[in-house]
C-alpha positions, -999 to +999 in steps of 0.1 A: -118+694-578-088+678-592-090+655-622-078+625-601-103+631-576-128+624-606-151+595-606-143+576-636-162+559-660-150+528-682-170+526-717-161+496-734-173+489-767-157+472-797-179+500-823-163+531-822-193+552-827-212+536-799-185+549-773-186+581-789-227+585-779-220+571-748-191+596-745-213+628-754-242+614-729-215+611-698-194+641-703-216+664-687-214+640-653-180+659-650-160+622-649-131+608-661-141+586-687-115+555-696-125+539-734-113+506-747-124+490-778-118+451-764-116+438-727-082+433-731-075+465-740-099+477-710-084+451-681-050+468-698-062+506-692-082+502-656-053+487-638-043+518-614-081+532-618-111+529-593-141+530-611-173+546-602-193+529-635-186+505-657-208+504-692-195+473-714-212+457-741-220+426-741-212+408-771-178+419-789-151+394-802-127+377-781-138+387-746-176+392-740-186+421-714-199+388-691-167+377-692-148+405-687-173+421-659-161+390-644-124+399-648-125+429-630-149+419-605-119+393-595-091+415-596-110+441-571-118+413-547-089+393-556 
């Protein structure tokens, strides 16, 4: 199976050390896995990705994982 036939994963997480546990707990899925540290920096990295699974936390400065849930929920049914 080719890397881009993947499913992909976004982890987004503004603490780097929580991505990296979420990291070590996916890789065996065999998945792409995307990682931002902001929802900008997510919307930013997931524009020419489908994702399978997206695990975002919550509260994190500027864009909240509500918020930016919402964001790409619009842009996929936009």
């Amino acid at each position: 199976m080719e890397t881009n036939e993947l499913p992909t994963i976004l982890i987004v997480d503004d603490i780097d050390e929580n991505i990296l546990l979420i990291e070590v707990a996916v890789k065996k899925l065999n998945v792409n896995i995307i990682k931002a540290n902001s929802g900008n920096e997510a919307l930013a990295k997931i524009r020419n990705h489908e994702l399978a699974l997206a695990l975002i936390d919550m509260e994190m400065p500027q864009m909240g994982g509500q918020e930016l849930s919402m964001k790409i929920h619009s842009d996929v049914y936009a």
